[in-house]
C-alpha positions as CSV (number, residue, x, y, z in Angstrom):
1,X,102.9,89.8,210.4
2,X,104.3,86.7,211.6
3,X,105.6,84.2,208.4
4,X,106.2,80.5,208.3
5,X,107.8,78.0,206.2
6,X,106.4,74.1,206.0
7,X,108.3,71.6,204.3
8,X,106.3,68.6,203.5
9,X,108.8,65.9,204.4
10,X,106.8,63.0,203.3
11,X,107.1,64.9,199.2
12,X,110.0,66.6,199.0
13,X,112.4,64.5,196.9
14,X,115.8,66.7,196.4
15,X,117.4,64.0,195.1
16,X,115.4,64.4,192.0
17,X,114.8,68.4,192.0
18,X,118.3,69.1,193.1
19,X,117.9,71.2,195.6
20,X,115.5,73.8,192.9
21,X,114.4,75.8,196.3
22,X,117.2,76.8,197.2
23,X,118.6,77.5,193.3
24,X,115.7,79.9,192.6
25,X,116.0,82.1,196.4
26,X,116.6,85.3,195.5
27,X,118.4,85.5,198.8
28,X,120.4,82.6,198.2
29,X,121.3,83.8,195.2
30,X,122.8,87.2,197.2
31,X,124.4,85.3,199.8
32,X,122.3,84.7,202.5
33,X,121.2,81.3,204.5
34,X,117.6,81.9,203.6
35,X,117.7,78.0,202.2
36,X,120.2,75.6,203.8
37,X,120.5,71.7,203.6
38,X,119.9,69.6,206.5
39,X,122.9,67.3,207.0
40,X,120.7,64.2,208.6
41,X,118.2,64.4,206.4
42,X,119.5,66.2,203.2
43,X,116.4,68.1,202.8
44,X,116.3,72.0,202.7
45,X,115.5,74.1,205.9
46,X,113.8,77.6,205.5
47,X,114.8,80.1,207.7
48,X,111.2,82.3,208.5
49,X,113.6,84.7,209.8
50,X,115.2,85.5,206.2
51,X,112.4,84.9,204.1
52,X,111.0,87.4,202.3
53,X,108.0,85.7,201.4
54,X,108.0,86.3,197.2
55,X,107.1,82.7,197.0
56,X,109.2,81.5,193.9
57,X,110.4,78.5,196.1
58,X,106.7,77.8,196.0
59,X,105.8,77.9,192.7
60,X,108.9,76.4,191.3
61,X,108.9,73.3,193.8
62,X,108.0,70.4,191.2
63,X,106.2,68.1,194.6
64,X,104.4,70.6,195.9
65,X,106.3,70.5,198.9
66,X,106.8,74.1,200.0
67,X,104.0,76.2,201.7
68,X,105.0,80.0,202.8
69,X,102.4,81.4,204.7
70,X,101.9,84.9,206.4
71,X,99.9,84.4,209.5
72,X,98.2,86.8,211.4
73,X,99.4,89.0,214.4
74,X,97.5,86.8,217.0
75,X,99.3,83.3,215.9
76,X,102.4,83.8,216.1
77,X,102.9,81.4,219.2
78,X,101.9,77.9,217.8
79,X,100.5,75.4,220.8
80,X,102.6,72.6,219.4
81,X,105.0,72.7,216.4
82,X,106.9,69.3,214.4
83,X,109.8,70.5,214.5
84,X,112.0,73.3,212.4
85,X,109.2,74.0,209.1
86,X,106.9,71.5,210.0
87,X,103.5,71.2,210.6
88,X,102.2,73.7,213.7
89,X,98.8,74.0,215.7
90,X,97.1,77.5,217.2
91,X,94.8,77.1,219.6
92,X,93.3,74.2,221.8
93,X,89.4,72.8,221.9
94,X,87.4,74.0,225.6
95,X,86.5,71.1,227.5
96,X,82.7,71.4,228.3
97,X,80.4,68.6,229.7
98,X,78.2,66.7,227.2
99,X,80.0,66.2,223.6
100,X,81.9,68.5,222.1
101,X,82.5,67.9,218.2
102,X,85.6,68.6,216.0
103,X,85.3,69.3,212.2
104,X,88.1,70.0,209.6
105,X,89.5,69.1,206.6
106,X,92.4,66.3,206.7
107,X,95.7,67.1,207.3
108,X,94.6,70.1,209.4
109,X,95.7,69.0,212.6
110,X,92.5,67.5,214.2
111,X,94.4,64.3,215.4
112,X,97.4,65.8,217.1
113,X,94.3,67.8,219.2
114,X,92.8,64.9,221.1
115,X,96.7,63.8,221.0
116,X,97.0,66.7,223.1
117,X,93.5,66.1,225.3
118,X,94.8,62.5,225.4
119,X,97.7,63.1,227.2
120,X,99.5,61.0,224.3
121,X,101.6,64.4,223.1
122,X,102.9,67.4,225.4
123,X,102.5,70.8,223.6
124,X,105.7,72.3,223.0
125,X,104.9,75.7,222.1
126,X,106.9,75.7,219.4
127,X,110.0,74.7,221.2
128,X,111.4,72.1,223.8
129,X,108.4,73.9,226.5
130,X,107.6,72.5,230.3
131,X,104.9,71.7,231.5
132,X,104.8,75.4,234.0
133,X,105.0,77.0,231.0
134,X,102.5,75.4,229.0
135,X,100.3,76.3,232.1
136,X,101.7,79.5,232.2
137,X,100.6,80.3,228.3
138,X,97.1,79.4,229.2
139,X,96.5,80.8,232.3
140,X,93.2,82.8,232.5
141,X,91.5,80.2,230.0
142,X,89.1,77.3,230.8
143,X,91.7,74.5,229.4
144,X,94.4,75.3,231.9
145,X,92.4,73.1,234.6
146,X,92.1,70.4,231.9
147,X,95.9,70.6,231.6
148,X,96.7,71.0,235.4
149,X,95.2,67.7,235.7
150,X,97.2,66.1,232.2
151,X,100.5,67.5,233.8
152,X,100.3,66.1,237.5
153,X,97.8,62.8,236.1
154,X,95.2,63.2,238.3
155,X,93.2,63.6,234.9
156,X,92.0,60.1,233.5
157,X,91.5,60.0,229.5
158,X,90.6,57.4,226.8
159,X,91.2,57.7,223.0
160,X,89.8,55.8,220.4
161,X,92.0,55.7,217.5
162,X,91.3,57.1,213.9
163,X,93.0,54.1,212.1
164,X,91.2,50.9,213.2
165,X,92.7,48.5,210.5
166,X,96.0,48.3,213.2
167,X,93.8,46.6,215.7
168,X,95.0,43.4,214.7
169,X,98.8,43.8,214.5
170,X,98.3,45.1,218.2
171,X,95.5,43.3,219.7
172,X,95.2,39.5,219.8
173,X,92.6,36.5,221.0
174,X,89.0,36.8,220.5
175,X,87.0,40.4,220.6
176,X,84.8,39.2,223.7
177,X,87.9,38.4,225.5
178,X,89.6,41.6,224.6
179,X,86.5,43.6,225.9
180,X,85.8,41.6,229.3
181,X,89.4,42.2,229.6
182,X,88.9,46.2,229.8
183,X,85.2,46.3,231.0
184,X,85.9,48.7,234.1
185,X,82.4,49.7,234.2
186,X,80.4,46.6,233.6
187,X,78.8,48.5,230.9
188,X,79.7,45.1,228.7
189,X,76.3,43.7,227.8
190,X,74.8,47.4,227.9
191,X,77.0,48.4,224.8
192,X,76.6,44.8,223.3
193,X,72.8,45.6,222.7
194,X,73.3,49.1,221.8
195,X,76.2,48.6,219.3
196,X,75.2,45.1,217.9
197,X,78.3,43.3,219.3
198,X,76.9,39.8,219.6
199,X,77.6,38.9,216.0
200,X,81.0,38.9,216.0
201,X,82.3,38.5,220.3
202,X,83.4,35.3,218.9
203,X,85.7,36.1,216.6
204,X,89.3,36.5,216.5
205,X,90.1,40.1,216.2
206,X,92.4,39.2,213.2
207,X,89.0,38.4,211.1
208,X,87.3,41.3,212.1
209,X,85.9,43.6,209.1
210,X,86.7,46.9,209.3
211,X,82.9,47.9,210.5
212,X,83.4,45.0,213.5
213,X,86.7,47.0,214.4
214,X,84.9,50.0,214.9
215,X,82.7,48.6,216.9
216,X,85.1,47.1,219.0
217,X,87.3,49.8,219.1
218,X,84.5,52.4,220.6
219,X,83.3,49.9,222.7
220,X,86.9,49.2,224.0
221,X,86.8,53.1,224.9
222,X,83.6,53.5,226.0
223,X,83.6,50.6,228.9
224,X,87.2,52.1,230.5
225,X,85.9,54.3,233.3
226,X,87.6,57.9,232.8
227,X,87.4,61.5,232.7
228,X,87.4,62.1,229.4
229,X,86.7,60.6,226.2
230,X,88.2,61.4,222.9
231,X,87.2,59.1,219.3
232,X,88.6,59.8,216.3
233,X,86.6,59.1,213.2
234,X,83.8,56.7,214.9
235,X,81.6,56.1,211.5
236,X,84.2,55.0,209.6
237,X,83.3,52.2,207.9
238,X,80.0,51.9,209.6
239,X,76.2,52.1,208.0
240,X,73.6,55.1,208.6
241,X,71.8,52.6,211.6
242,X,75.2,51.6,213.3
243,X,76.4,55.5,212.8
244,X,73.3,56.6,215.0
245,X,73.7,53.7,217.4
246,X,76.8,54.7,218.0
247,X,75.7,58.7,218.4
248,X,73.1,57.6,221.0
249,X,75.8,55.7,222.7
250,X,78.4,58.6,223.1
251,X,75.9,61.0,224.0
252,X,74.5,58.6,227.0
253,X,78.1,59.4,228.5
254,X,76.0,62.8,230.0
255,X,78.9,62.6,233.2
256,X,81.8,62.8,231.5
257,X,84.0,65.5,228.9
258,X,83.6,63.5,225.7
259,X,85.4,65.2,222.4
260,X,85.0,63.8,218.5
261,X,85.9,64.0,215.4
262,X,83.8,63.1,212.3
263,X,83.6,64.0,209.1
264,X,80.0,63.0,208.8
265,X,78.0,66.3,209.3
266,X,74.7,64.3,209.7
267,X,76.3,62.2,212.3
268,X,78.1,65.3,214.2
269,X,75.3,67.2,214.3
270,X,73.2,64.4,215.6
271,X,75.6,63.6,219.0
272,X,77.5,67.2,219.6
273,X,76.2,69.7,222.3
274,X,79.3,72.3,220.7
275,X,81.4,72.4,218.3
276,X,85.3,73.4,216.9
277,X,86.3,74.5,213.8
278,X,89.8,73.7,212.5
279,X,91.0,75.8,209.6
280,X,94.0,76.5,208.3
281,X,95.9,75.0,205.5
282,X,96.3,71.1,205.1
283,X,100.1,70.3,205.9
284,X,101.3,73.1,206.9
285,X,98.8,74.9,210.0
286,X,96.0,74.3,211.8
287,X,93.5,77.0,214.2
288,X,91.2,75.7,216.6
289,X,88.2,77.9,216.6
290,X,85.9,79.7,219.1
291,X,83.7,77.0,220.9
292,X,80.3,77.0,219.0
293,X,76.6,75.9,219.3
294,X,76.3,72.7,217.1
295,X,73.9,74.2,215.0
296,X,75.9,77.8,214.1
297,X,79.3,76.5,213.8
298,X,78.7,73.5,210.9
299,X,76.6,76.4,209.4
300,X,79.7,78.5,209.9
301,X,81.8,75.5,208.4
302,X,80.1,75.2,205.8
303,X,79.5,78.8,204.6
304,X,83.3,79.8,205.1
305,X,83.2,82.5,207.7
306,X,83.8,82.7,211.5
307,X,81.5,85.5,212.8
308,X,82.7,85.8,216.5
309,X,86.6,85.6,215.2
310,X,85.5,87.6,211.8
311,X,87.7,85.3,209.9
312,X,86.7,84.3,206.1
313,X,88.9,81.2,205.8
314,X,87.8,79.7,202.8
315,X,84.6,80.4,200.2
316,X,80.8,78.9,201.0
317,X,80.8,75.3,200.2
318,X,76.7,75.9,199.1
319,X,74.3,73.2,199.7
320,X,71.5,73.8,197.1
321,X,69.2,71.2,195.9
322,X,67.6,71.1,192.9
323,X,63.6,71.1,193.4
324,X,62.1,67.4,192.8
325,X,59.4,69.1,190.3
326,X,62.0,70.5,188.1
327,X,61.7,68.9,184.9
328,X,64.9,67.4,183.7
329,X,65.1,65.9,179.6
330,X,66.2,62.5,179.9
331,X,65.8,59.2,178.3
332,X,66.3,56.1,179.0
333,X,69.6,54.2,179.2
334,X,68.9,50.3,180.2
335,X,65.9,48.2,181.8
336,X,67.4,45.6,183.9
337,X,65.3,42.5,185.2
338,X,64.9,41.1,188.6
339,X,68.2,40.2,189.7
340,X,69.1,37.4,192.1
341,X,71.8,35.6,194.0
342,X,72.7,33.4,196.4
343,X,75.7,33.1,198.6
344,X,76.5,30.7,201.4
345,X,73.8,31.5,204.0
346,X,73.0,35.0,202.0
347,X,70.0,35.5,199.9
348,X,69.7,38.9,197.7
349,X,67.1,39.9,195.4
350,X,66.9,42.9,193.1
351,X,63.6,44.9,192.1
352,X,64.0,45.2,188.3
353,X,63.9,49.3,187.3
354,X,65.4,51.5,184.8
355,X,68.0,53.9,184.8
356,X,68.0,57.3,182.9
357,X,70.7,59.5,181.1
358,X,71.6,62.1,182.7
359,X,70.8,60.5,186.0
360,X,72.3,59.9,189.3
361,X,71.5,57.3,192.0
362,X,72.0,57.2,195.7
363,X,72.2,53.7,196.9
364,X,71.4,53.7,200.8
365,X,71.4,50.7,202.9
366,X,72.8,48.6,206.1
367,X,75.8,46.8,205.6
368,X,76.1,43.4,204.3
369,X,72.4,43.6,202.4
370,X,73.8,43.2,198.9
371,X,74.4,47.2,197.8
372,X,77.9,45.8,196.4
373,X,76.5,42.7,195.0
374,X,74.2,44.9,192.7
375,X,77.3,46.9,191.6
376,X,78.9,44.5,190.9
377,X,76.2,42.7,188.9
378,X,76.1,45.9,186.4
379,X,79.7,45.8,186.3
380,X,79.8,42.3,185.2
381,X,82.4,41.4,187.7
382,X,79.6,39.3,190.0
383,X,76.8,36.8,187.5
384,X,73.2,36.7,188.9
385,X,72.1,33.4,189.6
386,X,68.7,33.7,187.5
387,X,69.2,34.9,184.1
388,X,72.5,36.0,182.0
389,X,72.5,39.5,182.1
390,X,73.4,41.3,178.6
391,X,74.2,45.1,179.3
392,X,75.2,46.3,176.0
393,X,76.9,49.2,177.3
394,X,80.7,50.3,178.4
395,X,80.9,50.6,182.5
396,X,83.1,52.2,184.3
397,X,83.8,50.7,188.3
398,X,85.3,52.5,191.3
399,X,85.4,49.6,193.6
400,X,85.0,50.2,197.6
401,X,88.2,48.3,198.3
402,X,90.8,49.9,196.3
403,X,93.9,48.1,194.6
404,X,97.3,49.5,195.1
405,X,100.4,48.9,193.1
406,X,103.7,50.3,192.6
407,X,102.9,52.2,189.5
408,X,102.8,56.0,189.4
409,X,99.9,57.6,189.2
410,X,100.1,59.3,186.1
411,X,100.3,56.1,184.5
412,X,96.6,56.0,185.0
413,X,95.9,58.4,182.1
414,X,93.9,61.0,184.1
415,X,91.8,63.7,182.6
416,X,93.3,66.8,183.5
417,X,89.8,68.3,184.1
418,X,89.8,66.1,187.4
419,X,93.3,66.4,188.1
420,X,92.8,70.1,188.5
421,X,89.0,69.7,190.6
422,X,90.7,66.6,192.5
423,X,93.7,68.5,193.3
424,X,95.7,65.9,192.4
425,X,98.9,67.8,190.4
426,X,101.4,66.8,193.1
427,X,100.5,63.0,193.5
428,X,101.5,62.3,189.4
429,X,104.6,61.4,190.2
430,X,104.0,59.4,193.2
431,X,103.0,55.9,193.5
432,X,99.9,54.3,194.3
433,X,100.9,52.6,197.1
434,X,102.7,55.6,198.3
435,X,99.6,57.7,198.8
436,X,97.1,57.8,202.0
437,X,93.6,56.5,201.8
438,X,92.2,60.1,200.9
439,X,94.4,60.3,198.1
440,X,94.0,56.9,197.4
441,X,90.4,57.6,196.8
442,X,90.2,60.8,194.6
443,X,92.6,59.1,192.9
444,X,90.5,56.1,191.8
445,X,87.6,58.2,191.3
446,X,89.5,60.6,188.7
447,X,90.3,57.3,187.0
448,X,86.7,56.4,186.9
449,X,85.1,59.4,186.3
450,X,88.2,59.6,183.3
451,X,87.1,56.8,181.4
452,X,84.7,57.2,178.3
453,X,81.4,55.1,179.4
454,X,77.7,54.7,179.7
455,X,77.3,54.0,182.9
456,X,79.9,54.8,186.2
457,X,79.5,52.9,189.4
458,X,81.2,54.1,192.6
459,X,80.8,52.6,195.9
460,X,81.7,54.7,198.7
461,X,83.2,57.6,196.9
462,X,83.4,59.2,200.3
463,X,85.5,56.8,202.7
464,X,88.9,58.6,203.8
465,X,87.3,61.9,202.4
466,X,86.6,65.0,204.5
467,X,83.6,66.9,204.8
468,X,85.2,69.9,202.0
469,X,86.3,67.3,199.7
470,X,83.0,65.3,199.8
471,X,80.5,68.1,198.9
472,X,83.1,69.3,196.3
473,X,83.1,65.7,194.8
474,X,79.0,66.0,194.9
475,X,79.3,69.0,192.7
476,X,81.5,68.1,190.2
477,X,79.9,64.5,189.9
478,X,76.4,66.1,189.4
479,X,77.7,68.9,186.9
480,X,79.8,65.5,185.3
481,X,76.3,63.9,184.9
482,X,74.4,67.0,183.5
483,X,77.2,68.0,180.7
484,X,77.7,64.2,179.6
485,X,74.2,63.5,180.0
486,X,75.5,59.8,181.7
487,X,74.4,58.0,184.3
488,X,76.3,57.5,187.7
489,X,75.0,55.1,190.6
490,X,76.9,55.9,194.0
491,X,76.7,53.5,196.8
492,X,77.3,55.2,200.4
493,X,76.5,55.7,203.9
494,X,77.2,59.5,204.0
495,X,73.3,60.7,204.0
496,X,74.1,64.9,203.2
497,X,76.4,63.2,200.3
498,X,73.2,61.4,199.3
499,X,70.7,63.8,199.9
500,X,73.4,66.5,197.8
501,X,73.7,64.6,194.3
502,X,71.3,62.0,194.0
503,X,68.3,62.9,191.6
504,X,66.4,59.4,192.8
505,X,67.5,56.7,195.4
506,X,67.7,52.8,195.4
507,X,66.8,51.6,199.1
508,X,68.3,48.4,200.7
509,X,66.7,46.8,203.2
510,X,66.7,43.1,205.0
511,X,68.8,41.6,207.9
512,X,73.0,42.0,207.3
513,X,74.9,39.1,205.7
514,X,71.9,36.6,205.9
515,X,69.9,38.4,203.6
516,X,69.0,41.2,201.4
517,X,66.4,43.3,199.0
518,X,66.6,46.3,197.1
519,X,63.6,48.7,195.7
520,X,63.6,50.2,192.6
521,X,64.2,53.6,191.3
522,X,62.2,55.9,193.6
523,X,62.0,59.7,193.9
524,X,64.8,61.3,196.8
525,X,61.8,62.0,199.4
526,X,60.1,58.7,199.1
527,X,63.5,56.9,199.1
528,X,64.6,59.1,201.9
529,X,61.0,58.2,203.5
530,X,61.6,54.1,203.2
531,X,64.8,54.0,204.6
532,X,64.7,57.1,207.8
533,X,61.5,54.6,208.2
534,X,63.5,51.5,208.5
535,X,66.2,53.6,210.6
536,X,63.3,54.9,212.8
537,X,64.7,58.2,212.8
538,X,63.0,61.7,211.3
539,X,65.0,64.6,209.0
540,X,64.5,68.3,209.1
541,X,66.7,70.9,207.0
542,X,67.7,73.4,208.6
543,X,66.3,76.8,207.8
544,X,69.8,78.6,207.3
545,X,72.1,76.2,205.5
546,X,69.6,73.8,203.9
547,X,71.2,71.0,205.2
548,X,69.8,67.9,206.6
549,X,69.5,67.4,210.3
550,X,68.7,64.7,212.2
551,X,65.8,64.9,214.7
552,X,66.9,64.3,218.8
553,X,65.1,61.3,219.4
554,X,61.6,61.5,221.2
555,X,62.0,65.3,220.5
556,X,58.4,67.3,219.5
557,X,59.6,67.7,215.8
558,X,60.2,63.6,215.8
559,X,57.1,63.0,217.2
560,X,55.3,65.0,214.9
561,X,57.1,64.2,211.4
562,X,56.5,60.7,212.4
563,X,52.7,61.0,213.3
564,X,52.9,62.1,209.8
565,X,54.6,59.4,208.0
566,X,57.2,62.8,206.7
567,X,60.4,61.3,207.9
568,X,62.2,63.1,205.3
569,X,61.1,66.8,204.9
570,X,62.2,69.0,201.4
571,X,61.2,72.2,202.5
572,X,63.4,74.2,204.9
573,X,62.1,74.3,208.4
């Protein structure tokens, strides 16, 4: 059985441990190289030869730094591998025509994929490898074309970044300019009207929100003529209408290979003909799955288990929903009025309603229709323009843009209950503004969820998250809410997040950044009914998983749920 050794670069700090690693070996300690220091770097080097694999290193590295794995017989030939003990990929997606979708958790190696497809990084196998002998490893499979055509560049492809916010630093002059400049299609005005471009072509790219990036970046992709098409993350920062634009839009790209990654199931589901699995452990390896249907493989993501591989690679992440008739004992918490303000060319107005205890709220709504306006308003960070509103009650506020600094994280105080459920143990010592945006934002919502309070407001708990760390956040929120009896209101766009915790939703409607309204308090299917209503798109669950799933447009089951007025079905079908 094949072993290897992965040294988190990026956390291991043997300045301050003193080299603890290589202190405890058991083989060090008899005289062998098992451990040795790196003399660019400092940092220790594991030798997978020597390593016996009792794991003391492991347990006794302070950073959580130090992963020793036994793989089995079939990987032991990585595709590409970052150098001695670093990070390492099995396996490579199958190119197919329509849209094939990627799912994983972070850090698993879904990036350095299209990297790969892209033609941005040449597999190494491992090693310092050529391109014949890349070739010559997959020979027999349906990729080696793909990478025939990658090696000599005959093959044309176009990737879409995961990180948008860089746009600027890279890109200049207006975003209409930028796109005329790279319309090789004349597909300009086609995606303008499909992806709601005209409200921002005049901008500067450097004023760009982050949604009007995304939208620039996939349409920047998606008017280059080529063979392939690869986007990384394309609903970031996007609303439930502009994620299923853009789904529509990459699925009308019928001619050509088009792969994707996206951590919103809803959203995969909705545009993917296949699908991959990546599994693995985060940091250390990654496996690329059999090709699947779309249907069977998130169903296989999410219960934990490869069927056609027979691998179990993690347990079921359940999706189970409480029934809306169960009765729950609550009682009331607050009554708040009508709430209104006024911006600068932006109107909002708030239904008054009442929130419960325990309760929790989905907030669903386009962008720029006032969801974080309310929040605020409850948090007492924003005034309402028609009344002074007098909330006797603590609040605790996990903002959407987060606040870095350079104090350490356990500075913050956290509750070790979340700590453990977060897995946050190796970021105490770090910084905040040391830690990625995933970190970043289990971080802030241990911090919320940590503090003693009445009522705890989090908008979009699930940006930077992955699909594993989203539905375990949905479970320990609603078990949070049920043991504290306290309510929570959660603003996002993630609709299986949504559709997981929320007991009742608050539904946003009107035109974005002009102006805004918001509904009370209604149950989870006629909430879910207003707003798929508004989105003119239907929901089904699937039969297996329970999961929601978006209907194909124009498809008999859309047709008929919306003959119906049922855009939002609660039994299984």
């Amino acid at each position: 059985m094949p072993r290897i050794a992965v040294l988190d670069r990026d956390r291991c700090k043997p300045g301050d441990c003193r080299m603890l690693c290589m202190r405890v070996c058991p083989k060090v300690r008899t005289g062998d190289e098992t451990i040795t220091v790196d003399e660019d770097s400092g940092k220790p080097v594991i030798s997978e030869i020597l390593c016996s694999g009792c794991g003391i290193c492991v347990k006794k590295c302070p950073y959580g730094a130090l992963s020793i794995i036994n793989l089995p017989e079939e990987l032991s030939e990585p595709i590409h591998q970052y150098g001695v003990n670093g990070f390492r990929i099995f396996n490579l997606p199958t190119p197919k025509d329509g849209v094939v979708g990627i799912v994983g958790s972070n850090g698993i190696g879904k990036t350095t994929v299209l990297k790969i497809l892209a033609g941005e990084l040449k597999p190494n196998l491992g090693g310092d490898a050529r391109w014949d002998e890349v070739l010559e490893r997959f020979r027999g499979n349906e990729i080696q074309n793909y990478l025939s055509k990658l090696a000599d560049g005959t093959l044309k492809a176009v990737y879409k970044p995961q990180y948008v916010e860089s746009i600027p630093r890279i890109v200049k002059g207006s975003a209409g300019d930028v796109l005329k400049q790279r319309d090789e299609l004349g597909k300009l005005g086609e995606l303008t009207d499909a992806l709601g471009l005209d409200s921002f072509l005049n901008k500067k790219v450097d004023s760009l929100s982050g949604g009007e990036l995304q939208k620039l970046a996939i349409a920047a992709c998606l008017i280059r003529e080529a063979d392939v098409y690869l986007l990384d993350e394309p609903s970031s920062y996007l609303d439930v209408r502009e994620r299923l634009n853009v789904a529509r839009t990459i699925r009308s790209l019928s001619d050509s290979n088009v792969f994707v990654i996206e951590h919103d199931l809803v959203v995969l589901d909705y545009l993917s003909d296949y699908v991959h699995i990546l599994y693995g452990k985060s940091g250390a390896y990654g496996v690329v799955s059999n090709i699947k249907g779309v249907r069977v493989g998130l169903n296989e993501y999410l219960s934990g288990f490869l069927k056609s591989e027979n691998v179990r690679f993690r347990g079921e992440l359940s999706y189970t929903i409480a029934s809306p008739n169960e009765a729950v004992k609550r009682r009331q918490l607050v009554e708040y009025p009508i709430l209104e303000k006024k911006y600068p060319g932006f109107d909002l107005i708030v239904e008054g309603s009442l929130l419960y205890k325990p309760q929790v709220l989905g907030i669903l709504g386009p962008n720029a229709t006032g969801k974080t306006t309310f929040v605020k308003m409850l948090a007492d960070v924003v005034s309402p323009d028609n009344i002074k509103l007098d909330i006797d009650m603590l609040v605790s506020y996990k903002p959407q843009y987060i606040k870095t600094s350079s104090d350490s994280v356990n500075s913050l105080k956290l509750n070790a209950y979340f700590i453990e459920k977060l897995n946050l143990s190796h970021l105490l010592a770090s910084s905040l503004d040391e830690l990625s945006g995933g970190e970043l934002q289990r971080v802030a919502l241990a911090d919320c969820l940590s503090k003693k309070a009445d009522l705890y407001l989090l908008d979009e708990p699930s940006a930077y998250l992955d699909v594993e760390e989203r539905l375990r956040f949905a479970k320990i929120l609603t078990h949070f809410a049920q043991e504290k009896k306290t309510t929570v209101l959660v603003v996002d766009h993630d609709i299986l997040l949504l559709d997981y915790l929320s007991d009742e939703l608050m539904v946003f409607s009107g035109k974005s950044g002009v102006e805004g309204s918001a509904s009370g308090s209604l149950s989870l299917r006629d909430g879910m009914n207003l707003f798929l209503k508004q989105m003119d798109v239907s929901f089904r669950r699937d039969i297996d998983s329970g999961r929601p799933r978006a209907n194909k447009p124009g498809s008999v089951k859309d047709r008929e749920q919306k003959s119906t007025g049922e855009y939002y079905y609660i039994q299984q079908s």
